[in-house]
N, C-alpha and C positions, 0 to 999 in steps of 0.2 A: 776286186780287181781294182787301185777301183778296180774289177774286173767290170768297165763302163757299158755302159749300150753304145753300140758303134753307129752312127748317124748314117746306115745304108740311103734315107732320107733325109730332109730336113724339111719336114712340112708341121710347120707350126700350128695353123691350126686345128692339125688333127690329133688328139695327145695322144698320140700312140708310136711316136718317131722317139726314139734315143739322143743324146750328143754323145760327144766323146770326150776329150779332159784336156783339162787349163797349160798354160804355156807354164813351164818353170822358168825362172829367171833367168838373164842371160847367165850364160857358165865361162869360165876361164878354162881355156886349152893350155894344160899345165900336166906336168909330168911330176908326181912328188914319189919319191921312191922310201918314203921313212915316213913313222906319226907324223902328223899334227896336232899340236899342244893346243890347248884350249890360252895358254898364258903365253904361247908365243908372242913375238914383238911384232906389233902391227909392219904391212907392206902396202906398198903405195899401188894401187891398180892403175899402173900407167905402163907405158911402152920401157921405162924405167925401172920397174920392176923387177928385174931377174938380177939386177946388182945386190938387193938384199943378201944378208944370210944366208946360205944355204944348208948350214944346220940345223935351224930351228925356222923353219920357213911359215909363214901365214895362214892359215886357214881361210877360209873364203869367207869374209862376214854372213851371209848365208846357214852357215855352217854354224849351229846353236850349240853340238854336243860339247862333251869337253875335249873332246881328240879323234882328228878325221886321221882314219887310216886306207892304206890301200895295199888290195891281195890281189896280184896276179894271176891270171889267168892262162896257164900254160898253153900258146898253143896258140890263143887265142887273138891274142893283142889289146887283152881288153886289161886295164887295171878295175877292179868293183872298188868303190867308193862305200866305205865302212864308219858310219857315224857312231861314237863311243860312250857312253855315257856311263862312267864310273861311283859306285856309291858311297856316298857318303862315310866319314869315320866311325858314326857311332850307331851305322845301320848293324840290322840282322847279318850275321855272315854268312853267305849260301855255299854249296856245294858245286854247281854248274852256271857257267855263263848264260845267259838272255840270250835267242837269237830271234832279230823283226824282222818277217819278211813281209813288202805289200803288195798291193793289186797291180793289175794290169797297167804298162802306161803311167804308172807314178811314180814318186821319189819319196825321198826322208822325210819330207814334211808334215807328212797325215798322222806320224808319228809324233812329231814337236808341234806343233801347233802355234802355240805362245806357251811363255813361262804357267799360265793356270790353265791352261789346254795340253799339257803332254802327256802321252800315255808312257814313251820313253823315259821321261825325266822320274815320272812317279814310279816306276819300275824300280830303276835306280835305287829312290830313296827307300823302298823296300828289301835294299841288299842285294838287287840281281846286277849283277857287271853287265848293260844290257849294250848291244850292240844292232844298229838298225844296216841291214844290207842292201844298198841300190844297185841291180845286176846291171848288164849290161846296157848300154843304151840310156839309161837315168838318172836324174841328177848329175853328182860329182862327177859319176863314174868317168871313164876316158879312157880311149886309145891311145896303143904306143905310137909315135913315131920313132923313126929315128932318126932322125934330129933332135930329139930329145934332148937334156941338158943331162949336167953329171947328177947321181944321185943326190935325193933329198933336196934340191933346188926347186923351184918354180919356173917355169918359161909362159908367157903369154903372148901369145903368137898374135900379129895388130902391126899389120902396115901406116893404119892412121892413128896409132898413138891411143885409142882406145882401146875397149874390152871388145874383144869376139866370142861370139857363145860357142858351144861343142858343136852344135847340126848347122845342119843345112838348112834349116826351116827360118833363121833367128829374124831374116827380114818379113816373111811373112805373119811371125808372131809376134813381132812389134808393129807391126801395121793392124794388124788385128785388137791389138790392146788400146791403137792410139784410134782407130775410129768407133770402138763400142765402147771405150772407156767411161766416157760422158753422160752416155744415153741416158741410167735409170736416174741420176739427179738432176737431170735437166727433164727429166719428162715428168715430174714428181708433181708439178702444179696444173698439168694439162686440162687433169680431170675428165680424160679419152672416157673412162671407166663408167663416171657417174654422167655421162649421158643421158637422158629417157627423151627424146625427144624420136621417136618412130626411122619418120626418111634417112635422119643423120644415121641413126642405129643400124639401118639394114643398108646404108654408102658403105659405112666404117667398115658390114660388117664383108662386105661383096669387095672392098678393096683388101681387106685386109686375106681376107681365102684368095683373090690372085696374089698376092705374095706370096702365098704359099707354096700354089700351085707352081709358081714361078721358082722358089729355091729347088722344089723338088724336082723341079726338070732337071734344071742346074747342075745339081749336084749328081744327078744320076746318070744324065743322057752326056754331061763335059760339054751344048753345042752353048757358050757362053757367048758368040757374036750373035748370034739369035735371040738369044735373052737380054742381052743390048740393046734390042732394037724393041722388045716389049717390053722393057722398062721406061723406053723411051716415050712409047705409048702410054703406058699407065700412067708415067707423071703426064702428061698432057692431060689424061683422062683426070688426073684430080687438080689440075689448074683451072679447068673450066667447069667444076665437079660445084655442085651444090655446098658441098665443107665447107664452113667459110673458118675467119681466126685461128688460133692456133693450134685447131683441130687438120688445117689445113696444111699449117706449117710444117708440121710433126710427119703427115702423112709422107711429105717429101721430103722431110729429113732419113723418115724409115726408109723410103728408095733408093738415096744417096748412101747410106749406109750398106744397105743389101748391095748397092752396084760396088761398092767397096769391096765388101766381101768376094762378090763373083770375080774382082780381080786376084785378090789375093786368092784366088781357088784356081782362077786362071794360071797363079805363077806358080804355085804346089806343082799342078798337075804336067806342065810345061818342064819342070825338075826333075819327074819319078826318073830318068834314065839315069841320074846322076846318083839318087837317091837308092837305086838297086844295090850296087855293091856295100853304099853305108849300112844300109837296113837289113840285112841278109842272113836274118838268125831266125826260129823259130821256139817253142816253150820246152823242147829237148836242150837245146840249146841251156837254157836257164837250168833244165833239172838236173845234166850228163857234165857241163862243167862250171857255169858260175857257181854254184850254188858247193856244191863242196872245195870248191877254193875257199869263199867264205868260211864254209865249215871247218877246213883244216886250220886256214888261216887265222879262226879265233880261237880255236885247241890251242893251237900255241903260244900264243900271245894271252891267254887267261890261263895256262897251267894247269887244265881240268887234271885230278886225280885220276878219274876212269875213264876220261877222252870223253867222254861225252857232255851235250847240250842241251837245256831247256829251247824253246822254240815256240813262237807262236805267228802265225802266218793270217794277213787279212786276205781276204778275197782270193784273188789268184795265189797269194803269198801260202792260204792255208790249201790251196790245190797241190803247190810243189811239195809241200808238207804229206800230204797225203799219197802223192806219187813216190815220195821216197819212201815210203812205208811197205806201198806195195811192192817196188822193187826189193825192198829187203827181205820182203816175203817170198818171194818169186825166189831167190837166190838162197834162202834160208842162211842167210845172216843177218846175226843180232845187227839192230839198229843201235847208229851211235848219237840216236835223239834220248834221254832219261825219259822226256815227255813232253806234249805238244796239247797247243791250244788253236783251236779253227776259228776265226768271225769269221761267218759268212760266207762259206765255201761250201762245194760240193765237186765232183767228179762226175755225176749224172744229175743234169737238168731235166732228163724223158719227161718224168711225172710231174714238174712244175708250169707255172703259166708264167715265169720269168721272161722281165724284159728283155732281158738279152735275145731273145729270140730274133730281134730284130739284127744280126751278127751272122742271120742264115743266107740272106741276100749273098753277101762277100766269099759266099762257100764255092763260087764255082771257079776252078784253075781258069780260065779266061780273064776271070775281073780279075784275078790276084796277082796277075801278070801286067795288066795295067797299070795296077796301083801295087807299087812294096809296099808303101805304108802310110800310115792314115795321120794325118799330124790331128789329133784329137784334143789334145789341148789349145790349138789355134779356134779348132769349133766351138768347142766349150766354152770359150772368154769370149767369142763372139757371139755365141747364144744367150751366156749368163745375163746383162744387162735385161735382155727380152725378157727374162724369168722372172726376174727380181718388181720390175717397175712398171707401169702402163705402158702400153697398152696390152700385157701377159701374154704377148705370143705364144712362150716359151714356158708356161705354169707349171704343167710337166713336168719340167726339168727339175726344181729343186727336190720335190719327194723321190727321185731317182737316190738321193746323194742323203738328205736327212728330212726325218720327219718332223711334223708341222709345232715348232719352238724349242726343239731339242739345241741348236744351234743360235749364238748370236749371232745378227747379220752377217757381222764383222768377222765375224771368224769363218762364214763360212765362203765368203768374199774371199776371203785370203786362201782358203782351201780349192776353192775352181781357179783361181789365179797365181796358184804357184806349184800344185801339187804334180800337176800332172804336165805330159811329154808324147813324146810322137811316137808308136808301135808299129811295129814290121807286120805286114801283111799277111805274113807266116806266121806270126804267132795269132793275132786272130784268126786265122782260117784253122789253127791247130785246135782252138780252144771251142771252133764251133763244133767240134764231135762229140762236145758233153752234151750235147743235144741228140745225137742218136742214138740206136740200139746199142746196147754195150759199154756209154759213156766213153769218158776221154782217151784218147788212144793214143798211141805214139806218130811219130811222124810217117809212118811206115803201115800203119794198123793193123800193126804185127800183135802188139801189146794194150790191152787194157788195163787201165790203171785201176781199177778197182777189183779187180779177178783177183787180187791178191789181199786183198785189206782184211780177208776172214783168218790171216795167218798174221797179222799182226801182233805183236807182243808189247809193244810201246804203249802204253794210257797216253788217252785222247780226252777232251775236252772239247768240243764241238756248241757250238753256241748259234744262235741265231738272232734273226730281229723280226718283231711280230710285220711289220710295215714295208719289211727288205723287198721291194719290187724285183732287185736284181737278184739276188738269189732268197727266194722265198723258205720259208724252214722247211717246207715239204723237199725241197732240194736238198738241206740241208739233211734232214734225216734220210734223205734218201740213199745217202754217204754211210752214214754214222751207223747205220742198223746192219753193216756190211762187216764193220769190227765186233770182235767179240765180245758179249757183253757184259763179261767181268774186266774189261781194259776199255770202255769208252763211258763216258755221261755225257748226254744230252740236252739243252735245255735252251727254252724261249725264253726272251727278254718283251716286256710288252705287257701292259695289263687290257681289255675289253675297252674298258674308258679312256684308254692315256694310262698316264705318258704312251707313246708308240715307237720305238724304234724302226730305223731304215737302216740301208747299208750302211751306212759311216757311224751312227750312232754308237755303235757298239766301241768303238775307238775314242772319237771325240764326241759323242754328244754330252749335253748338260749333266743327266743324272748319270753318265757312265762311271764316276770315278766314287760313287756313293751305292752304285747297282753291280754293275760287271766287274769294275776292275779287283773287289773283294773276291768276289768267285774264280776271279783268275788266281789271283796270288794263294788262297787257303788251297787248290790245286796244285798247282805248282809244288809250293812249301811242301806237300804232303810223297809230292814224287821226287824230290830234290837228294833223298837217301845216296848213300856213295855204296854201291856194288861191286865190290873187287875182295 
């Protein structure tokens, strides 16, 4: 999902709470009804903007592939935002277009990474016409208006002659960014860490568990004047507190920060009624129509011979993957997948001790009624620094996402702070039934998606990561042993000693494009035959 752990808490120091995922960048409310060239002529992001071109209009600098497209969504109002990446002249020539789908809550990103981080880009060079899809709700993607401009134009809607992003979230994900942005490089010299001096040890450590206790109220109970008023306490208690220097400082910077955050959580929650009707789709939604608008929509635009797609799906991406299979089983029609690759999924978590579990809090229709949706990426950027730097509230967090050197900093810096976005309430609460009797089910639970996967006929590729907290391989096979098993392979990435993979590893960690991404393409290549 990411298919993320959703921060039903935030109590740091207990490492047993989840976050949820990084803000994406502001987005441009823009209507483009035709490609985007990768060689188009630059456009100015200003309230000026819509005077440009309107036949070869800009991509979003954002935008790395070589050509954003957008498919329709019948019905819907949604356009999905389709990043294109075309290969190369003197690549292998395949038979079926690439299709990306990702986790829970994120966009195109996890797929590009940077130019020597794309799993997209290297796809490409190996001849796949590969196509990454951000369904509703993510990244590019965008709703109709109508006011919309004439086709193939750009509009950007900006009273102050600025950019405005797609949601409703965008001031409290820049508020988010600009008060935990600072934290792990200025906390870098403190030396919170290498302490040993006893009294200070057991202050640090007795201030730092009420902060916890403190977010956890916060976030669970919403009484934020209250927690005002014991914050207000606890900084007095660490002004007169034995801490002295900038062990002192720090302590009341991390309060100002936390009362930061409990504002910007103040002003989420203060929103959900507005936030109901934006957010109002659930993981049917994604599988009954985003997902084959994509699908048609790159039939046609790649010219498949037999209409049919390769396909490889991370986290939740390899879930819809797997629900379409069983649907086609269920109906006893051929699938118009040639063949499919899972990171990191499953359909039944029962049998794992997966993080996610922490996603079961949010299960009951009362809270989901409170909250439509959970801006997970505002938590995540405000978590992230606590992860990265002293004083490790948040240590936790990064082995959720990748394991311990698979990832440079930097990269994975840019991965919690761009990747991810805000999910409907519905759709987690959908995806918490992979957690009981029966696995994932429809919105209805009329349907399990796995009841059908013994009638599949597609080859599967199902992979795992020895270190995936969130979905651990025993979830993963707990899927895979369900398909026939002359049409699926199996297999761990991970050795006893290291290297370790985690959830993302399998995408972008270090030795993926030397370890995994071989095993995908000699798969692929080997299904890629034209059947007609």
């Amino acid at each position: 999902m990411l298919l993320q752990p959703i921060p039903a808490t935030l109590a740091g120091a207990a490492a047993r709470r989840s976050s949820g995922e990084p803000p994406f960048p502001p987005r441009l409310r823009r209507r483009v009804l035709s490609p985007i060239r990768a060689d188009s002529p630059p456009i100015s992001l200003s309230a000026s903007a819509s005077s440009a071109s309107p036949s070869r209009p800009a991509k979003p600098p954002v935008c790395t592939a070589d050509e954003l497209h957008y498919a329709p969504v019948d019905g819907a109002g949604w356009r999905l935002a389709l990043w294109r990446y075309r290969p190369p002249g003197n690549a292998l020539v395949r038979n079926h277009p690439l299709m990306l789908l990702s986790g829970v809550g994120t966009n195109a990103i996890g797929f590009d990474l940077s130019p020597g981080a794309s799993f997209a880009r290297h796809m490409s060079s190996q001849g796949f016409d590969t196509w990454i899809v951000e369904v509703r709700g993510a990244g590019l993607s965008m709703r109709e208006y109508e006011n919309s401009s004439a086709s193939g134009s750009v509009t950007i809607e900006d009273a102050s002659g600025g950019i405005q992003p797609l949601d409703n979230q965008s001031t409290l994900e820049a508020a988010s960014l600009q008060n935990s942005g600072g934290y792990a490089s200025d906390c870098d010299d403190l030396g919170i860490v290498a302490l040993d001096e006893p009294p200070l040890l057991a202050e640090l450590s007795n201030f730092f568990e009420r902060i916890s206790k403190l977010m956890e109220e916060a976030v669970v109970n919403g009484n934020f004047h209250e927690i005002t008023e014991k914050v207000s306490v606890l900084s007095e208690m660490v002004e007169s507190s034995t801490i002295i220097g900038p062990v002192r400082e720090e302590s009341l910077r991390i309060l100002k920060n936390f009362q930061d955050q409990l504002d910007s959580w103040e002003r989420f929650v203060s929103s959900q009624m507005d936030l109901t009707s934006e957010y109002n789709w659930d993981f049917d939604h994604y599988l009954e129509e985003d997902i084959p608008a994509a699908v048609e929509y790159i039939r046609q635009h790649s010219k498949t011979k037999d209409g049919k797609l390769l396909a490889i799906g991370h986290s939740m991406g390899g879930i819809l993957l797997y629900a379409m299979l069983s649907r086609s089983g269920f109906e006893g029609a051929p699938s118009n997948l040639a063949a499919i690759v899972t990171l990191a999924s499953s359909v039944d978590y029962t049998t794992s001790n997966s993080s996610l579990k922490l996603l079961l809090p949010l299960a009951h229709p009362a809270q989901a009624l409170n909250v439509p949706a959970v801006p997970l990426g505002t938590l995540l950027a405000a978590a992230y620094p606590w992860a990265s730097g002293p004083p490790y509230l948040f240590s936790w967090l990064n082995p959720q996402i990748s394991a311990q050197d698979m990832m440079h900093p930097e990269l994975l810096s840019k991965l919690v702070f761009n990747n991810f976005c805000t999910v409907p309430a519905k759709v987690v609460l959908q995806l918490t039934t992979a957690f009981r009797e029966g696995g994932l089910c429809n919105r209805n639970g009329t349907f399990s998606y796995k009841d059908h996967l013994r009638e599949c006929q597609t080859p599967v590729l199902a992979l795992a990561g020895d270190k995936d907290l969130i979905c651990p391989p025993e979830a993963v096979y707990e899927t895979a042993k369900l398909i026939p098993k002359h049409k699926v392979k199996y297999r761990v990435f991970g050795e006893p000693q290291g290297p370790h993979y985690a959830h993302y590893d399998l995408v972008g960690g270090r030795l993926a494009i030397d370890e995994v991404y071989p095993c995908i393409i000699e798969f692929l290549s080997r299904h890629d035959q034209l059947l007609i």
